[in-house]
N, C-alpha and C positions, 0 to 999 in steps of 0.2 A: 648683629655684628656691630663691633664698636664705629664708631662715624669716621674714625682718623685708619682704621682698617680698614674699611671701605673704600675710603679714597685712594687708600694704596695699593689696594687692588687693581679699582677701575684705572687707576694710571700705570700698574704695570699690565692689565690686559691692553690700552690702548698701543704704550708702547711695543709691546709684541706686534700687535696686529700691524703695526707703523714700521715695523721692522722690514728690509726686505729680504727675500727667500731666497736661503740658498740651493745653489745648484749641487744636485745630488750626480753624482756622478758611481757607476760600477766598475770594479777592476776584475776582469777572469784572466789565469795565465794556462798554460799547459806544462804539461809536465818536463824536464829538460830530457834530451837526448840530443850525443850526439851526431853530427849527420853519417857519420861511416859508420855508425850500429845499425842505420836504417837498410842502408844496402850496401854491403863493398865495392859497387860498380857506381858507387857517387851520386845517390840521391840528395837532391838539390830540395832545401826548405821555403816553403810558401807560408807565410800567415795569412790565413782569410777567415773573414767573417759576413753574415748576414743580417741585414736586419726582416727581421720579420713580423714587422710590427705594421700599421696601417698611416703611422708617419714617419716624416724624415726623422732622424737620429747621429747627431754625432760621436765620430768615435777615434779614438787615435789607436794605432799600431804601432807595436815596439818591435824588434827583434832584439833577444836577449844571450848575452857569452855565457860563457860557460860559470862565470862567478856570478852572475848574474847583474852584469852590468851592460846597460844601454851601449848596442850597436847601432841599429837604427831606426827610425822613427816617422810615419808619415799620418799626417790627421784626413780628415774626410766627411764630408756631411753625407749619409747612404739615405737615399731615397725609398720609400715602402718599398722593400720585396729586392731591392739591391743587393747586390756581393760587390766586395772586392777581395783582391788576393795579392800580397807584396811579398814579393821573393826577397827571403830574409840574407841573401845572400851563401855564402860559403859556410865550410865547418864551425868557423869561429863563432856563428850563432845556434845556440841548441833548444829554444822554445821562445816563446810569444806573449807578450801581454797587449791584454787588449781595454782601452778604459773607455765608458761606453758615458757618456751625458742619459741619464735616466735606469731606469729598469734594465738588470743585466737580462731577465728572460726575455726581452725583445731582440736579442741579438742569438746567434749562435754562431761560434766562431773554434777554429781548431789550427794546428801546425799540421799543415802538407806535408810528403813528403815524394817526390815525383825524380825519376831514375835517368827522364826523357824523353820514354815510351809508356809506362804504367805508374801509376799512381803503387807507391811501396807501404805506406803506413799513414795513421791518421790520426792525430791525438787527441780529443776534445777537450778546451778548456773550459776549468770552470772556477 
């Protein structure tokens, strides 16, 4: 290798290595519906997720309208083996995004969909 290509080598692997590292981050959504398809007696939407990983894991939660624009939104650091579940509120919101700090397989998360008394449908995102 020539000596002037070498050097611009080893200076561009230093600068990489000197670089710092981005945070990778996963996005899973679910599918949209809306809340009176799920049951006519007003099933009520839950976003939840887990992490199932052997550490902690941040993640934010969305609830998403029907054009698919941000309703609303709660972050959260889930501890190994953690759930949480945020009632996405009313009909205006019809599925979830969930953006997870790391590997999306360490989480598994879905759109609830709960009547009052029984759990009516469940959506898995991915």
């Amino acid at each position: 290798m020539h000596p002037k290509k070498a050097l611009r080598a080893a200076a561009l692997g230093i600068a990489l290595a000197a670089a710092p590292q981005l945070a990778q981050a996963a996005t899973l959504r679910t599918n949209p519906m809306v809340t009176f398809q799920a049951d006519p007696n007003d099933a009520y939407l839950y976003c939840q997720i887990r992490n199932v990983s052997s550490k902690p894991i941040k993640v934010t939660i969305e609830g998403m309208g029907y054009l698919s624009e941000l309703i609303s939104t709660s972050s959260k650091t889930l501890e190994a083996g953690q759930a949480v579940s945020m009632p996405a509120g009313d009909g205006f919101i019809t599925s979830c995004r969930f953006t997870v700090a790391g590997n999306a397989r360490k989480v598994r998360a879905a759109a609830i969909y709960f009547n009052g008394s029984d759990f009516v449908h469940a959506i898995p995102a991915r």
